[in-house]
C-alpha positions as CSV (number, residue, x, y, z in Angstrom):
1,X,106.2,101.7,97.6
2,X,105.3,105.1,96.0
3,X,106.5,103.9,92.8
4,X,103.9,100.9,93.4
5,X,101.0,103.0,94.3
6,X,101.3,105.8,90.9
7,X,101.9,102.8,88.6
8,X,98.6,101.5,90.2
9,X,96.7,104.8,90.1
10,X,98.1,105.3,86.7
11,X,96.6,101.7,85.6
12,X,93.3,102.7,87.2
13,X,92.9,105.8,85.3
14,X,93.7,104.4,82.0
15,X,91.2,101.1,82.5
16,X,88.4,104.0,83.5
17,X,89.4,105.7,80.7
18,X,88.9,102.7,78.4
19,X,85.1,103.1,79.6
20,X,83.3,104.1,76.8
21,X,85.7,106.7,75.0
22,X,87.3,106.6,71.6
23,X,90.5,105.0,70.3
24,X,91.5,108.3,70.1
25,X,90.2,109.2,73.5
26,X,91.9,106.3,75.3
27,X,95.5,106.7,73.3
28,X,95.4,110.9,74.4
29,X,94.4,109.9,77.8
30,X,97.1,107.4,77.7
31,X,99.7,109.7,76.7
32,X,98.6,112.0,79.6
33,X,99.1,108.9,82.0
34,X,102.5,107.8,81.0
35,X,103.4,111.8,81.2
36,X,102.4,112.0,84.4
37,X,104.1,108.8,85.9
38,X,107.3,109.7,84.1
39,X,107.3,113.5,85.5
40,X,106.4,112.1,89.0
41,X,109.3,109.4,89.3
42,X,111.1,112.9,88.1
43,X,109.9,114.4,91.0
44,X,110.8,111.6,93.5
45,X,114.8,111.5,92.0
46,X,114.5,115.5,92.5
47,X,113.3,114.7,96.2
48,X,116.9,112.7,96.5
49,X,119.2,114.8,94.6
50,X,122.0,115.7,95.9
51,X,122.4,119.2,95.4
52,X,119.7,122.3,94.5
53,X,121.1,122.3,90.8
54,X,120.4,118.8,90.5
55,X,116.9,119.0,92.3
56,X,115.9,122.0,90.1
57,X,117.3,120.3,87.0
58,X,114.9,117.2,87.9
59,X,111.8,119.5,89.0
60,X,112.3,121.4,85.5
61,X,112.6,117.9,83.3
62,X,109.3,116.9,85.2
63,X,107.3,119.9,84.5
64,X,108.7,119.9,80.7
65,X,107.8,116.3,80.9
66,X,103.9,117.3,82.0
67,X,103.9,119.5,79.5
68,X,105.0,117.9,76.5
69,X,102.3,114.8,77.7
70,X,99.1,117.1,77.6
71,X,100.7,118.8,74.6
72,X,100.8,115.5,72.7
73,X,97.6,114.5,74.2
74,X,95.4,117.4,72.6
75,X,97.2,116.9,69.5
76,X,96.1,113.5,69.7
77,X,92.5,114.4,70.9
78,X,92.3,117.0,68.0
79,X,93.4,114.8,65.2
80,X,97.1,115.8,64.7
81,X,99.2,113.4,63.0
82,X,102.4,113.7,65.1
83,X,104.5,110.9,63.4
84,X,103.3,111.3,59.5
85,X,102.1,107.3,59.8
86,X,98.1,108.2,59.1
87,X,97.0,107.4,56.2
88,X,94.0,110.5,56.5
């Protein structure tokens, strides 16, 4: 059920987000969404790890996770092109 509700929130933010924003706007705050999900299921396998090593492995891939999102998201918000695919 958890699972259910953050994809839901996560829908939610990115439909408000479509509200008028860029392209670029909208695929940053995108990026930031998926991050988040992704570090937060992250955080619910850490929650059922078997072991502290484990637990803090998971917590640690979720915060790298989190981090790697909003870094990809300003690069995306500033103009960065992270795959070499623009054409600018």
């Amino acid at each position: 059920m958890k699972t259910v509700s953050i994809l839901a929130a996560g829908i939610a933010v990115a439909a408000l987000s479509a509200c008028n924003s860029s392209p670029r706007e909208q695929a940053a705050d995108n990026i930031e969404a998926n991050a988040e999900m992704t570090a937060d299921n992250l955080e619910m396998m850490a929650d059922n790890a078997g072991t502290e090593a484990t637990e803090a492995n998971f917590e640690n891939a979720a915060d790298a996770t989190r981090d790697q999102g909003e870094a990809a998201a300003d690069a995306t918000r500033n103009g960065a092109d992270l795959d070499g695919n623009s054409a600018n």
